[in-house]
Structure formats: structure tokens, C-alpha cells
C-alpha positions as semicolon CSV with decimal commas, in nm:
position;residue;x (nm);y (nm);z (nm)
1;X;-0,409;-1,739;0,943
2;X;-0,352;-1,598;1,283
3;X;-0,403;-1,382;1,525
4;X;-0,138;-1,167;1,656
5;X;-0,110;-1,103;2,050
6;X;0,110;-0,902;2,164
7;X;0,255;-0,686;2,437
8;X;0,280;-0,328;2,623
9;X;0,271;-0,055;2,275
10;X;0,421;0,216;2,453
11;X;0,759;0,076;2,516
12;X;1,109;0,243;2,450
13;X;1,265;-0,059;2,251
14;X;0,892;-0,094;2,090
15;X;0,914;0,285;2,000
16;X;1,248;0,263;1,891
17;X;1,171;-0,079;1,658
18;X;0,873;0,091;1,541
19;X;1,013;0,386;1,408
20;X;1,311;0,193;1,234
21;X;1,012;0,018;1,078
22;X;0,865;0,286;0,972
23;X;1,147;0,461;0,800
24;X;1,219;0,074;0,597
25;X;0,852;0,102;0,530
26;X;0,838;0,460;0,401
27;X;1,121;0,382;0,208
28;X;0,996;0,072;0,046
29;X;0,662;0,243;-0,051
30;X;0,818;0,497;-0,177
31;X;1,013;0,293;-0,399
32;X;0,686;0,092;-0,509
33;X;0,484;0,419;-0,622
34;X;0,781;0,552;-0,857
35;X;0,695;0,961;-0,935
36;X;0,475;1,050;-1,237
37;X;0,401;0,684;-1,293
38;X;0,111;0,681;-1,494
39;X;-0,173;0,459;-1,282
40;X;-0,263;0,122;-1,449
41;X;-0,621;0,049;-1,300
42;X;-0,734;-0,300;-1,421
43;X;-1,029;-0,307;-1,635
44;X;-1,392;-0,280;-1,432
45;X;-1,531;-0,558;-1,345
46;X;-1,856;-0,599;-1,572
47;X;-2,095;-0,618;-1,283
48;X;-1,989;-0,293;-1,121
49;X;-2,206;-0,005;-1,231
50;X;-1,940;0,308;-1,286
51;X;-2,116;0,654;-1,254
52;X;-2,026;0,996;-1,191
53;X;-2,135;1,323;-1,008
54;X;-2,090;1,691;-1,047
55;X;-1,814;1,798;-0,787
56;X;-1,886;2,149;-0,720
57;X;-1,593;2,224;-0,527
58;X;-1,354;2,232;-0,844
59;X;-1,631;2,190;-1,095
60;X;-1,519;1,775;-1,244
61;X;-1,702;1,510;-1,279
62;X;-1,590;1,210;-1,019
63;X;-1,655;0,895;-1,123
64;X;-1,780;0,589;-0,850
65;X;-1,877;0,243;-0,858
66;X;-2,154;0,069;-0,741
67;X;-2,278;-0,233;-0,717
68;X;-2,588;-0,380;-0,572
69;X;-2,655;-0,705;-0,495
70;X;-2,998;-0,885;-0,680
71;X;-3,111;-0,947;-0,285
72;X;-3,153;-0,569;-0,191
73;X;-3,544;-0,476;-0,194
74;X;-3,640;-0,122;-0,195
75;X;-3,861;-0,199;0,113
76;X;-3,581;-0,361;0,286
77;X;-3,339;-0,159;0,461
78;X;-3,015;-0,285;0,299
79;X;-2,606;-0,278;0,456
80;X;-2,391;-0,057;0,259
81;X;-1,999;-0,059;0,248
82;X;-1,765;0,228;0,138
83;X;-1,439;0,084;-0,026
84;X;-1,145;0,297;-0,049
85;X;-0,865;0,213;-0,316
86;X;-0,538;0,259;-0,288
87;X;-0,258;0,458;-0,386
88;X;-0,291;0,463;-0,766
89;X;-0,564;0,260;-0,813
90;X;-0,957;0,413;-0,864
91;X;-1,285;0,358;-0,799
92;X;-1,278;0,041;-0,955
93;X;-1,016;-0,112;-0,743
94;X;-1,187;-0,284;-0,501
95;X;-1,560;-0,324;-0,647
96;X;-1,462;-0,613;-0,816
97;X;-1,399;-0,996;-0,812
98;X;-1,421;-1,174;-0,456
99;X;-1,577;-0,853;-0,298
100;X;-1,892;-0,842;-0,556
101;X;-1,920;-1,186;-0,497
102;X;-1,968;-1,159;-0,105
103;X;-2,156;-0,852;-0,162
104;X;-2,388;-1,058;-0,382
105;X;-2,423;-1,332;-0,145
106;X;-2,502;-1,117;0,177
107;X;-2,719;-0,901;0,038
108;X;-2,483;-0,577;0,052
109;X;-2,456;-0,255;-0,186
110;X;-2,093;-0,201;-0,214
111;X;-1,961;0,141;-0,313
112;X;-1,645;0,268;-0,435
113;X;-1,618;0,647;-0,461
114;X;-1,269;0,801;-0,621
115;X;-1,132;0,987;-0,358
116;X;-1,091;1,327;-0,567
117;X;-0,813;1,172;-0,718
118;X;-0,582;0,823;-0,720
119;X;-0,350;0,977;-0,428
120;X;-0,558;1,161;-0,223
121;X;-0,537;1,024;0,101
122;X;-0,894;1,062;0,197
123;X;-0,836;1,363;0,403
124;X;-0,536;1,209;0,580
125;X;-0,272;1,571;0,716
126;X;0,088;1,526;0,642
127;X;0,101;1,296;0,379
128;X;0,444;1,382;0,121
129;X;0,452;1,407;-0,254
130;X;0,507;1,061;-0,305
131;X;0,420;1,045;-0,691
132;X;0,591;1,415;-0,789
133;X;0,243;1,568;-0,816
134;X;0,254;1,861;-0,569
135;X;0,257;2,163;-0,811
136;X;-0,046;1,980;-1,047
137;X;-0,294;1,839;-0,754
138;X;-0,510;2,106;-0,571
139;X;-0,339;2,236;-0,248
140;X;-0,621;2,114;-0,070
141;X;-0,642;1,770;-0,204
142;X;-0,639;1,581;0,143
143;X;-0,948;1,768;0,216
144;X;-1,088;1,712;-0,132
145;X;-1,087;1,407;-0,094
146;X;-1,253;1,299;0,222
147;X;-1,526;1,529;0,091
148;X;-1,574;1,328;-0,233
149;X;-1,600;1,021;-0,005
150;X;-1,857;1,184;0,223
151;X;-2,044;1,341;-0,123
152;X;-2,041;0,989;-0,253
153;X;-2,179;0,814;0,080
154;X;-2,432;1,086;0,118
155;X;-2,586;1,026;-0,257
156;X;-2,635;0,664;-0,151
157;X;-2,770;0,684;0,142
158;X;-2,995;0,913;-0,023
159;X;-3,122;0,692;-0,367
160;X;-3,155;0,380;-0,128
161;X;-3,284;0,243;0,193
162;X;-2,976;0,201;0,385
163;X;-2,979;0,063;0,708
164;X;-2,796;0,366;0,900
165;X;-2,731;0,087;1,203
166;X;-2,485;-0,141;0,889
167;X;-2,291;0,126;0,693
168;X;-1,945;-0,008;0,702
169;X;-1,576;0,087;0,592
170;X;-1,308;-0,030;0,411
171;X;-0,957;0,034;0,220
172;X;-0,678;-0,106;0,090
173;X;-0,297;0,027;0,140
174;X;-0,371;0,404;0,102
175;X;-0,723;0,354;0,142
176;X;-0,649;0,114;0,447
177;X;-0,506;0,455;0,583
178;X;-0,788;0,653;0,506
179;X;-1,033;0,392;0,660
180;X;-0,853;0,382;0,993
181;X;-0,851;0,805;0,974
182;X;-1,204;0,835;0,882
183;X;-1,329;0,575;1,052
184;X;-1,174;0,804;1,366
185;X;-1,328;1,105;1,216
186;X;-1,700;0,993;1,103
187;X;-1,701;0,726;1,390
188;X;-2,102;0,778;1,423
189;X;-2,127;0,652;1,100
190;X;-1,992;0,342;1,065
191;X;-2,110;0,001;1,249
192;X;-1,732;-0,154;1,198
193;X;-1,439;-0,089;0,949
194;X;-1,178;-0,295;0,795
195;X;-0,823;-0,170;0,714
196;X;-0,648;-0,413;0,456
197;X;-0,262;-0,367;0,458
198;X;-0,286;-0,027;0,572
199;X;-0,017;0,219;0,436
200;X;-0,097;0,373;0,778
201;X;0,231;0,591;0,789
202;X;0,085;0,926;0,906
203;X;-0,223;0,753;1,103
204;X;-0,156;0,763;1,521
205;X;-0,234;0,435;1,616
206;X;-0,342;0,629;1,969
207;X;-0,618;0,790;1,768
208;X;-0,806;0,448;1,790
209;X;-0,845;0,492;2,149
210;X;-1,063;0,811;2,068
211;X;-1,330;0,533;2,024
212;X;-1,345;0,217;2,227
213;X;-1,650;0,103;2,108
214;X;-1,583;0,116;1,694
215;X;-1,533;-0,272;1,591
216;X;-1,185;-0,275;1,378
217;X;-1,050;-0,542;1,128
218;X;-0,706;-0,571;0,989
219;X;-0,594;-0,825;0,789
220;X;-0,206;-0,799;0,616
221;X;0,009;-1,049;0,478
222;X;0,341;-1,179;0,591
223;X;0,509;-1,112;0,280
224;X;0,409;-0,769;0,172
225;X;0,707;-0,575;0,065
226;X;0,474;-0,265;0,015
227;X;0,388;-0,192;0,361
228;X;0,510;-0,428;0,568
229;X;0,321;-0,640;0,846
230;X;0,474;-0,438;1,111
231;X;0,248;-0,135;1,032
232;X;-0,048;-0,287;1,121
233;X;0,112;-0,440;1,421
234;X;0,149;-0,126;1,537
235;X;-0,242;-0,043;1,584
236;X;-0,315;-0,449;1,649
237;X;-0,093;-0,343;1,963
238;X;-0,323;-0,009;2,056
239;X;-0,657;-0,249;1,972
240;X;-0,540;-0,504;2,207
241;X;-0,380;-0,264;2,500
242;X;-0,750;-0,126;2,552
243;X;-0,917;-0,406;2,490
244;X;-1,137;-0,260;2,223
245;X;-1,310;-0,532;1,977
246;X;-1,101;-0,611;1,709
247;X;-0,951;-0,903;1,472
248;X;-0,613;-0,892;1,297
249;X;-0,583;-1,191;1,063
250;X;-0,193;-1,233;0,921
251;X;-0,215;-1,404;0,579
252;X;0,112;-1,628;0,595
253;X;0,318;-1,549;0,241
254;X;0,068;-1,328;0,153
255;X;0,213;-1,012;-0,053
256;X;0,030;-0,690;-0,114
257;X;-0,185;-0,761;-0,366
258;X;-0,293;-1,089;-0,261
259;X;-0,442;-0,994;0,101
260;X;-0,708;-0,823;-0,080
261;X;-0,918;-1,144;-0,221
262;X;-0,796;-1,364;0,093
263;X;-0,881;-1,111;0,330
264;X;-1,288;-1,019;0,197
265;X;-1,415;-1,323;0,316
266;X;-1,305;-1,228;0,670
267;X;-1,366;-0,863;0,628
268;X;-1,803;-0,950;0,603
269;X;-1,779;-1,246;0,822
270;X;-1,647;-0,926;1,058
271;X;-1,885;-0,656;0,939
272;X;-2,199;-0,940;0,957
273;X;-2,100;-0,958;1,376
274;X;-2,165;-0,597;1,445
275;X;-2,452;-0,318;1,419
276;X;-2,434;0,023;1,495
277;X;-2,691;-0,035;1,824
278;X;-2,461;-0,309;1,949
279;X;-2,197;-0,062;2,054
């Protein structure tokens, strides 16, 4: 583990390595999300509840996951965290394994809402038809799903005593670009967010500076072929520049997949630092 320290962002040569990096990196997750392919969600874990809610925009029912741990008390005000799978993954994806387990020991509720759809972007503009699904998805699917995220968060907040000063975000690939967007645009919500290997691609790493005082993890491994580490260099540089409070942990040989168990038990040591009222 380390973490990365590095120099002026705004650069010519670190514009000009940046963008070459970015068109590799488009390329490469391009080719790792082939179109139409159907998505192959791994089984729920058993201790995630899965439930669902009326969407009234388009009239479905959108499944989410939750799962709370034993040591939330009704009379308690309890931390909640909003996990945001990634590109062809669901609900499911990340309310599972090492993440229950930390939820479980801390004392968290951990929530996993769909996102409208497995490649929604979570209201991210811009994004292209990666998966060939332009002419089935809603035209306004971006929006679609940000509001399914808000819906879900909303419903929580409302069945149980959240503690509005501890409601944190986080994401994987896709939904490591939709945390770093929304935790931009719903910045009064969240007490810190956490972006794991962020498939930031159409996310201005600038926007950060929008809001000093919002507490920002990123963890990414050396050896993702997905989205490489450079991405998130990229916004480590904009984090560090302004001197905001952050922590980028690099997982050495760690691929896509792997980051996401090696990076939780950073991700709540990170979210347990910081409260909304600290800021």
C-alpha cells in the first residue's frame, strides 16, 4: 500500500499523458464490457436482504439490497452507506462478503440501490453506448438513474434512524464514477465518499474543487487492466493540488476485481474519521 504524491495537475506534458491515458483506458474498458453481453451478477450474499420499490417514473419495480448490522438500535441514530455497483453488475454487487462483514462490525446499515439499470451511470452526462443498448434503455437513463439512487436513499433514511451527520458514499468502477459525480452533486449529504477504481472517464477531476471540505477516498490497484491506475491519479492530483482531505491507497498487483475486498477495510477506517459537523 501507498500513497501517491504527486505534482502540478495542470501541466502540458501532464495534459498531454493524461489524455493518451485516457484514450488506452477507454479503449481497454471498452474491450472488457463487450456489447449485448448478458450481465453475470454473482449470487446474493445470504445476509443481504434484496427488496424492491415501485418506480413511478417508468412504472418497474427496482430491486435494492440492504443490510443491517445486529448493532443498529432503533433508538440509536445509526451510519448509513450507499454502494454503487458497477458497470454490469446490480444491487447485489457490493452488499456482500468483506463489506457486510465491516458493516456488521461497526455498526453500519449498508445499502445498495440498482441504479435504474446495470449501466446507468448514476446520472453521469456524456457517457457512450458502451454495451449496444442505446435504442432499448430509456433516453433519459443517466437521469433515471441518479433518481433511483436518491429514491432508494430517501426510503432509508425514512424507515430508520439515520444519523444525517454519517451518511456516506461509495462505488466501484462505474459506480466509482458515479460516487465521485454525486458526491459533487448531493455534497450536503454525504459526511465522506469512497471511489474504488473509478471508471471516472467523463468525471472532471476540477469538479472536486467545487467542494474543499468533502473528505474523498480512492483506492485502485496497480494491475487493473479495466481502468487503469492512472485514472484515479488524475483526481489524487486535483485532491492534493488544493489540499483538500483525502487518501489514495494503491493496492500493489491488485487487478480490478480484487481492490474491492482489499480496499473496504480502508474505505470505513476512512468513513469512521469524518462526520458531517467536522467539515
Amino acid at each position: 500500500m501507498k500513497y501517491l504524491k504527486t505534482g502540478n495537475p495542470g501541466s502540458p506534458i501532464a495534459s498531454l499523458v493524461y489524455s493518451l491515458l485516457l484514450l488506452a483506458g477507454l479503449c481497454s474498458f471498452a474491450q472488457a464490457q463487450p456489447p449485448n453481453a448478458a450481465p453475470q451478477p454473482r449470487p446474493a450474499d445470504a445476509r443481504a436482504e434484496i427488496r424492491s420499490y415501485h418506480f413511478e417514473d417508468t412504472g418497474e419495480e427496482l430491486p435494492y439490497a440492504l443490510y443491517v448490522s445486529s448493532k443498529v438500535k432503533p433508538q440509536e441514530q445509526s451510519p448509513l452507506i450507499i454502494a454503487l455497483h458497477g458497470l454490469g453488475g446490480s444491487h447485489t454487487s457490493l452488499v456482500r462478503d468483506r463489506a457486510i462483514d465491516l458493516a456488521e462490525e461497526h455498526g453500519y446499515i449498508l445499502v445498495g440501490p440498482m441504479g435504474y439499470n446495470s449501466r446507468g451511470w448514476y446520472g453521469i452526462p456524456d457517457v457512450p453506448d458502451l454495451r449496444g443498448d442505446a435504442e432499448t434503455d430509456p433516453a433519459n437513463r443517466d437521469e433515471l438513474s441518479e433518481k433511483d439512487v436518491m429514491n432508494v436513499l430517501a426510503m432509508v433514511r425514512e424507515e430508520f434512524n439515520i444519523d444525517d451527520k454519517r451518511i456516506y458514499l461509495m462505488g466501484h468502477s462505474m459506480g466509482g464514477a458515479g460516487t465521485l459525480y454525486l458526491g459533487v452533486k448531493h455534497a450536503d449529504i454525504w459526511a465522506a465518499i469512497a471511489a474504488i477504481a473509478p471508471a471516472a472517464f467523463w468525471v472532471d477531476p476540477q469538479s472536486l474543487v467545487t467542494v474543499p471540505d468533502m473528505p474523498v477516498f480512492i483506492v485502485h490497484g496497480t494491475e487493473d487492466t479495466v481502468v487503469q491506475v492512472d485514472v484515479s491519479h488524475r483526481f489524487v492530483n486535483v485532491l492534493q493540488a488544493n489540499e483538500m482531505d483525502y487518501e489514495f491507497q494503491e493496492i500493489p498487483d491488485g487487478d480490478h476485481g480484487s481492490v474491492i475486498p482489499d480496499g473496504m477495510p480502508g474505505i470505513y477506517d476512512f468513513f469512521g474519521k469524518h462526520k458531517r459537523e467536522q467539515r
